[in-house]
C-alpha positions in Angstrom: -72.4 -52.4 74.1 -75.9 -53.6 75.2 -75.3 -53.2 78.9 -74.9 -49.2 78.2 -77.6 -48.9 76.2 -79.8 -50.2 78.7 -77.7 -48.1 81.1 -78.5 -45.1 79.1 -82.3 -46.3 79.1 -82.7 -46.3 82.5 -81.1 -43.3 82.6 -83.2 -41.1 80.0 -86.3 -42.9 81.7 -85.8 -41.2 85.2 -84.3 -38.3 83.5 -88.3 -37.8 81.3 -90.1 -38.8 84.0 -88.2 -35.9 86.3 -88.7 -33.7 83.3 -92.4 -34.2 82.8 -93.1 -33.8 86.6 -91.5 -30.1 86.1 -94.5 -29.6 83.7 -97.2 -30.1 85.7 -99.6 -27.6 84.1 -102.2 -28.4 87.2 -99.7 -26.6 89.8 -98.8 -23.5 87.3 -95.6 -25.8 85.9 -92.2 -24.4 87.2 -93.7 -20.6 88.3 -96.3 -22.8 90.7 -93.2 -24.6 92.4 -92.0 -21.1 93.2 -95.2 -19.3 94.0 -95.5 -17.1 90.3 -99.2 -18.6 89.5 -100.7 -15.8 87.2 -102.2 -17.4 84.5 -103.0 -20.4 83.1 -102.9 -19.2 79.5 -99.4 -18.1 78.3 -96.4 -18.9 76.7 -93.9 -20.4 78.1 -90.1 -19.0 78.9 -87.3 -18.8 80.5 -86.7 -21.8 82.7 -89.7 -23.8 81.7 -89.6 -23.2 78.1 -85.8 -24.5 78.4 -87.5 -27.6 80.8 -89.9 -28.0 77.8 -87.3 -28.2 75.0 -85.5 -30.8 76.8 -88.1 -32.8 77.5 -87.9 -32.8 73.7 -84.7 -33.8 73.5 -84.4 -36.4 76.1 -87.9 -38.1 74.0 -86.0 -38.1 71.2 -82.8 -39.7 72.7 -85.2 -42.1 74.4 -86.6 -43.5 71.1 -83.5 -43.4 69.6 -81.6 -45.9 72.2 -84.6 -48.2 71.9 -84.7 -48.5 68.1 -80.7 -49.0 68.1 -81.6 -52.1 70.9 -84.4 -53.2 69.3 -82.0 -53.3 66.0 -79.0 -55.1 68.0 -81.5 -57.2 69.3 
């Protein structure tokens, strides 16, 4: 049980630190990647608000395995 929770870990790590790279507000987030940089103040959608919510998700996850191997611990 403890080796796939650390598997799963290691595994939502990459997958949030991928995720947050996606966000980079600097480059225009997802549009800058493919050359739609209009402006910096606006809401997000489409792709990136879907990158944004599961960034959301995969934090929560994150936390989640850590309490349950902090608590098996």
């Amino acid at each position: 049980m403890e080796t796939y929770l650390i598997i799963a870990q290691m595994v939502l790590s990459v997958a949030l630190v991928a995720l947050i790279l996606l966000q980079s507000k600097g480059s225009g987030g997802l549009g800058g990647i493919f050359g739609q940089a209009d402006s910096v103040y606006r809401t997000r959608r489409g792709l990136e608000k879907t990158v944004f919510q599961l960034t959301i998700v995969v934090v929560i996850l994150f936390i989640a395995v850590a309490l349950l191997m902090l608590k098996l611990s």
